[in-house]
N, C-alpha and C positions, 0 to 999 in steps of 0.2 A: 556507373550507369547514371545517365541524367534522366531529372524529370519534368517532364513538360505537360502546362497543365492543357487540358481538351479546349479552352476558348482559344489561348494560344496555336495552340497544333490546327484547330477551326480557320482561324482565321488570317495565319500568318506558318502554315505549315512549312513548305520550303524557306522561310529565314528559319524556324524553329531546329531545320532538321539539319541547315547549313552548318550550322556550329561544330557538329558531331565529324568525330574521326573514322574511314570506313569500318565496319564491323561494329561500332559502337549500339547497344541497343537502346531503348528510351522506355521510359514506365510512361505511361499517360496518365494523369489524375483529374481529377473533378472536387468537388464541395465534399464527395464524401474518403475522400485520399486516395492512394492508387487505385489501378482498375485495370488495367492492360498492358502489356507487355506487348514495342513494336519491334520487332529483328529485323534485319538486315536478313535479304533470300539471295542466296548463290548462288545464282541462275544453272550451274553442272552440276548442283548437288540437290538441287531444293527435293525431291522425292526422297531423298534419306535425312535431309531437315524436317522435311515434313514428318516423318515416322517416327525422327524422336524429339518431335515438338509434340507429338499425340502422346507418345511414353512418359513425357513428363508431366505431362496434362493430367494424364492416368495415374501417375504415382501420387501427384496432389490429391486428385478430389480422396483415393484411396487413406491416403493422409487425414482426408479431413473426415473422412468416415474413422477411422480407427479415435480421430480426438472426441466424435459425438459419442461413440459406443463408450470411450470412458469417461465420458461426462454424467452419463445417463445410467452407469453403471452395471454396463454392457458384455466390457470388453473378458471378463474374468467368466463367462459362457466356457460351459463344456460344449461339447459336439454332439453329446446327447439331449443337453440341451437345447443346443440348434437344432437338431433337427427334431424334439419337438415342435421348435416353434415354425418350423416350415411346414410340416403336416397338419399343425393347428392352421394357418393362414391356408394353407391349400384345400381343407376339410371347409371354412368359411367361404372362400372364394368357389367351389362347386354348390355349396348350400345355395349360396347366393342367385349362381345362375339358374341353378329349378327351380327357383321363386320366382324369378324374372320370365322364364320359359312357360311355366303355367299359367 
């Protein structure tokens, strides 16, 4: 996978993207390193690319929740646990709004 920085792909996109073999994808990057991910769309299929261009999407950010919750020393939560902590948020979030409503 090549990577092409954004002033480049800005201002000279078609040479950028000339180079590339079909199917090829490309990471776009900037000052602060990758950033985007461009594919290639197959015009008879793109509604089931798109579905698991979202599934993957989904698996990341999910990914990146599971790495905060072990960062923060999260992840080793029972389920009784959890669900204190939802009925504790839920219990604040209705407090909240009879304060706001009065």
């Amino acid at each position: 996978m090549r990577q092409v920085a954004f002033r480049d792909f800005r201002l000279q996109g078609a040479k950028a993207l000339g180079k590339l073999r079909p199917g090829d994808a490309v990471i776009l990057s900037g000052r602060q390193g990758p950033a985007y991910f461009l594919i290639p769309v197959e015009p008879e299929s793109m509604e089931a690319q798109e579905e698991e261009l979202k599934t993957a999407m989904a698996l990341a950010a999910m990914r990146e929740s599971w790495r905060r919750a072990e960062a923060v020393g999260l992840a080793d939560m029972t389920m009784d646990e959890i669900d204190a902590e939802i009925a504790s948020s839920r219990k604040e979030s209705t407090a909240t709004k009879k304060r706001s409503v009065s």
